[in-house]
N, C-alpha and C positions, 0 to 999 in steps of 0.2 A: 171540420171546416178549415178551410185556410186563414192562416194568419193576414188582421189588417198591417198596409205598411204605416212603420212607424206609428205605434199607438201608444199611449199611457193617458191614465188618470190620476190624479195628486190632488187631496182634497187636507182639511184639516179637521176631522172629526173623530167620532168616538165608537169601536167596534162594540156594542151593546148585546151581550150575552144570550148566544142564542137567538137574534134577531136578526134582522134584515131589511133594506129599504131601498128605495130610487135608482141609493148610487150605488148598491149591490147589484139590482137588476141590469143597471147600464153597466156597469162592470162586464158584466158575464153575455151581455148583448154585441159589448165590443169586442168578444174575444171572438165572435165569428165559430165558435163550439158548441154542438150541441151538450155536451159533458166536457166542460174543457180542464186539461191537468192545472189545478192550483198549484202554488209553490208559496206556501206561509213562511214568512221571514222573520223571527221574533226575536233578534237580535236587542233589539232598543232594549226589552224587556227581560233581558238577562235570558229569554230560551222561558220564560215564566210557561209551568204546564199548563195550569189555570189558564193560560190568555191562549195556548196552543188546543185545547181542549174545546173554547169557546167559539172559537176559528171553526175547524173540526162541526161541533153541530151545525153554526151559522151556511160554511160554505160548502161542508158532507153530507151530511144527514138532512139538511133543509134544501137546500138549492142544487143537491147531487150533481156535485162536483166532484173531479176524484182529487184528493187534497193528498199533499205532499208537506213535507217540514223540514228546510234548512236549519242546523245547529252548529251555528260557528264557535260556538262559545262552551269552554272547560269540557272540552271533548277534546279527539287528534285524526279527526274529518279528515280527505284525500283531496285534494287541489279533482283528481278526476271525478269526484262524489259530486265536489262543487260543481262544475262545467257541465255533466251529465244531470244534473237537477235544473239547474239555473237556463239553461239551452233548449231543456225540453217541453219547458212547462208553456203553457199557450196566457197564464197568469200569473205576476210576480209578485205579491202583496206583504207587503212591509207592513208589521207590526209598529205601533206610537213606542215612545220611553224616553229613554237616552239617546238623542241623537247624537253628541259629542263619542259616545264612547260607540255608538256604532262603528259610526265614519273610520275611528279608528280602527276597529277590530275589520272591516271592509278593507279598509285600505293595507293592513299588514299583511291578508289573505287573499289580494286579490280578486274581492267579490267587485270592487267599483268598478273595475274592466268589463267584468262578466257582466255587467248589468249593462252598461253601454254597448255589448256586444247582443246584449238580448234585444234592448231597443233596437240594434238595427236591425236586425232580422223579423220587427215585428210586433215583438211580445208586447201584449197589455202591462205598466206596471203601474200598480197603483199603491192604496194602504191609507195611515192614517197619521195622521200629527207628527210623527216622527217623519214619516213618510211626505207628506208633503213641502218638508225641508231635503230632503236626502237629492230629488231630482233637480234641484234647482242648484246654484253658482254657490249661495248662500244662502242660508234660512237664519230668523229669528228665533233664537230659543234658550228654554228654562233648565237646562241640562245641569248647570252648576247647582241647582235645587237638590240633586240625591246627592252632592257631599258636602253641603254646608247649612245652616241655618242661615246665613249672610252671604246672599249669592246677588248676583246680578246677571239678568241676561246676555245673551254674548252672541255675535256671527259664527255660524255652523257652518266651514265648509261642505258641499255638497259633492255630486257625481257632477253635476253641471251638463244636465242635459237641456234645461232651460236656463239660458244665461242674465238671471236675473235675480235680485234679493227675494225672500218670501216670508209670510208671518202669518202661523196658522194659529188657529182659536182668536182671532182676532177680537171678537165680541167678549172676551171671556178676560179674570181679572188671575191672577198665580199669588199667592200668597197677599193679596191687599195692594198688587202693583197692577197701575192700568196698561195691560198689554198693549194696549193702542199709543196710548201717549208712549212707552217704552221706544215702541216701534217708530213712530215718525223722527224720536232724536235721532235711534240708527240710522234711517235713512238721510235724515239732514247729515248725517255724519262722511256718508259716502255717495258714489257716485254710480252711475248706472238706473236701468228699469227698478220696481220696487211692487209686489203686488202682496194685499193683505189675502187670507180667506178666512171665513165667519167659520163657527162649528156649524155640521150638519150642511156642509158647503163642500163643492170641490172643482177644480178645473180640471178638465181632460183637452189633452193637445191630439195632435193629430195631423202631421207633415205640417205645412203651415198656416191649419188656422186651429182654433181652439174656441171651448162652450164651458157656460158655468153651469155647473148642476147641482140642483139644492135636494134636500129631506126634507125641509123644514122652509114653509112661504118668508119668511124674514131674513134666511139665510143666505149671503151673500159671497161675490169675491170682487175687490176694490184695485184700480191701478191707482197709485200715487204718485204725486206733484210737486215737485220743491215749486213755492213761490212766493219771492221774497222773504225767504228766511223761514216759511212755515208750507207743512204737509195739506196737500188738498185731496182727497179722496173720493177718485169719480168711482161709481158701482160698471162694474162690467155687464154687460149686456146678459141676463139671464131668460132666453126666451126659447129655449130649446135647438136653435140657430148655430151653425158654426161660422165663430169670425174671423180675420184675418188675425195670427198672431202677430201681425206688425203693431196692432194698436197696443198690446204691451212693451216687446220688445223695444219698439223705438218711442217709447213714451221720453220726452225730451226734460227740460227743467231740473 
């Protein structure tokens, strides 16, 4: 099938071993394929085979898919390896982890080109936790957690295909710190759109409107509000519906 224009999906959840749900089947619904090429990107995750493996059943052997696997990392990969994976795939799914040391190893290699160049021509990109910071301006994240015991969250530059802050697992706490509170200081701290998403949550955009799409009935995805000095979080519309992406992007305050 041919590619939809301009697709991705960006959610903040958990690829659960061997399994599959919602936002796997809308995944693979947007991709307009009846078997469409995956391209696993486990980067965040140091290239971890376990989390490549699990991919591999979830989106091979269960949902026959034909799956592919980017390895940027402690390998000497060909710039045309990259372009010829990344270009061809009708899917681009980013593995959770490190998003700091992604973004780096992306941007030394040239993969955040390539991924912008995939969005334009089409490609679904979607993935998880990691992933739902990587498309965005900026994301919220615990990255400084794999080299310290005394970290604090930090702004992840993105690819910035949605120009806007993001904070995935929002519902969820990292070492005893309330990701939510975390997050509204960040946002009180800067200036722009700001949107949270719940685990087992994701937003998919789509030229210019965009849908929440959940796993799980609680699961949510939030635009946020400076007002008067404090964050208000309205729930985005989750009713299967696509809305105008202006209600994020130009969210004001």
């Amino acid at each position: 099938g041919a590619h939809h224009a301009q697709n991705r999906s960006i959610g903040g959840g958990v690829l659960r071993e061997g399994e599959f749900d919602a936002m796997d089947r809308f995944i693979l619904d947007f991709s307009g394929a009846a078997k469409p090429r995956v391209l696993f990107v486990p980067t965040a995750s140091s290239d971890a085979e376990e989390y490549v493996d699990a991919f591999d059943e979830a989106y091979g052997r269960k949902l026959g898919c034909d799956v592919d696997v980017l390895y940027p990392l402690g390998r000497d990969p060909s710039a045309d390896e990259f372009v010829a994976k990344v270009l061809s795939a009708y899917i681009v799914y980013v593995g959770g982890g490190n998003t700091l040391k992604m973004m780096r190893r992306w941007r030394r290699l040239g993969i955040d080109r390539l991924m912008t160049q995939a969005w334009d021509k089409g490609t679904v990109l979607c993935g998880v936790s990691a992933d739902a910071i990587c498309w965005f301006s900026h994301g919220h994240s615990d990255s400084m957690s794999s080299y310290s015991d005394d970290w604090n969250y930090l702004a992840v530059k993105g690819v910035g295909l949605v120009d806007a802050l993001t904070c995935p697992h929002y519902d969820s706490d990292t070492g005893g710190v309330p990701r939510r509170q975390d997050f509204h200081e960040m946002v009180l701290k800067r200036s722009g759109p700001a949107v949270a998403i719940d685990n087992d949550c994701a937003i998919a955009f789509r030229d210019d409107s965009y849908q929440v799409v959940s796993a799980r009935p609680c699961a949510g995805a939030y635009r946020l509000r400076r007002e008067h000095g404090t964050i208000v979080g309205e729930p985005l519309p989750n009713d299967g519906e696509w809305s105008p992406i202006s209600q994020i992007l130009n969210a004001g305050g």
